[in-house]
ROVEX-644878 format. One line per 5 residues: number of its first residue (from 0); for each residue x, y, z of C-alpha. Coordinates in steps of 0.5 Angstrom, whole numbers. Each point is the difference from the previous one (the first is absolute). Layout:
<pts>
NUM) X/Y/Z | ...;
</pts>
This chain:
<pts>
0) 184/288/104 | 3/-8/1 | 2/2/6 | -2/-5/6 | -2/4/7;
5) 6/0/5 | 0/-5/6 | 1/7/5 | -7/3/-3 | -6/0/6;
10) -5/-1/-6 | 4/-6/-4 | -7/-5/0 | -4/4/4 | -7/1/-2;
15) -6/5/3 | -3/-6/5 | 8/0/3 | 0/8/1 | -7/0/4;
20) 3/-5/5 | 0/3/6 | 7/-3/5 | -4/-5/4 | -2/-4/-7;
25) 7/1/-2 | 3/-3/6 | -5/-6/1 | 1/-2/-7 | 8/0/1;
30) -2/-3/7 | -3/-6/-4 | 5/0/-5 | 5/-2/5 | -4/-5/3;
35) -1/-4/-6 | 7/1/-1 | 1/-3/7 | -4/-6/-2 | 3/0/-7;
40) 7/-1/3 | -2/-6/5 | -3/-4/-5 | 7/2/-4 | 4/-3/7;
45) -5/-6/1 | 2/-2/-7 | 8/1/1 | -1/-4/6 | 2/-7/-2;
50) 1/-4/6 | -7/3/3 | -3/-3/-7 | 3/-6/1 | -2/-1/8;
55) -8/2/-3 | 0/-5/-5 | 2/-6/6 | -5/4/4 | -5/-2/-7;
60) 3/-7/0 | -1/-2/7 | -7/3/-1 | -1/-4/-5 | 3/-7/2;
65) -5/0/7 | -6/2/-4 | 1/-6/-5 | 2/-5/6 | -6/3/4;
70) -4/-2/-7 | 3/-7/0 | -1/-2/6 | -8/1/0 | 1/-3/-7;
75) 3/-6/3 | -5/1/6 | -6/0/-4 | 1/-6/-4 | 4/-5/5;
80) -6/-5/2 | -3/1/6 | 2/-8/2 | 8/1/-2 | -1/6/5;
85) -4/-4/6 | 4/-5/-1 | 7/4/0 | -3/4/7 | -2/-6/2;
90) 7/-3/0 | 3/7/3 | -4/-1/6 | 2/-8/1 | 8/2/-1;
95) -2/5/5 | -4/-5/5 | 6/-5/1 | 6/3/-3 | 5/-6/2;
100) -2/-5/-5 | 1/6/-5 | 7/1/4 | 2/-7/1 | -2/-1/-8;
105) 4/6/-2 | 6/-3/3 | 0/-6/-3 | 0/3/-6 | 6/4/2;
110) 4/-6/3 | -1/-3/-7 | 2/5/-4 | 7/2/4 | 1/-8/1;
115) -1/-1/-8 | 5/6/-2 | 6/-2/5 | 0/-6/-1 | 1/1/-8;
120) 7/3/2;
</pts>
């Protein structure tokens, strides 16, 4: 009485249904334990493994960064007034027309700067 049925017993936890499996549905049913467990011990491994935790979240960052910039910049394409663009396309286009008055200009403005910090010396 009291007593719990030993480890070593073939029927501990059988019940009737168990006794009238036949092996092939005894071994299916052991493959597929094996392979949940497979499937379990992988999902254990991928969360132990940190450094590919970390390199998955820079990975979502990265994602998330672009996609905010691409969300950005048609904001800001969107709402720039179609003057201010033509007038920016239209200035591009006259640089690239005659560039020397731009060059000539740019070097001036250089020649200024580095004459005004040697001569503070």
């Amino acid at each position: 009485m009291g007593e719990e049925p030993r480890a070593t017993d073939p029927q501990v936890g059988a019940t009737s249904a168990d006794a009238n499996r036949s092996p092939e549905e005894i071994r299916a049913e052991i493959d597929q334990t094996r392979e949940d467990m497979g499937d379990t011990v992988d999902a254990l491994a991928a969360k132990t493994d940190v450094k590919g935790q970390a390199q998955q979240r820079i990975a979502d960052l990265k994602g998330n960064l672009d996609r905010r910039r691409q969300d950005l910049t048609a904001k800001a394409r969107s709402t720039t007034p179609e003057s201010a663009q033509q007038s920016g396309q239209q200035v591009v286009a006259k640089v690239r027309e005659n560039p020397a008055p731009v060059a000539l200009g740019g070097a001036v403005l250089v020649g200024f700067l580095l004459g005004r910090l040697t001569g503070r010396r």
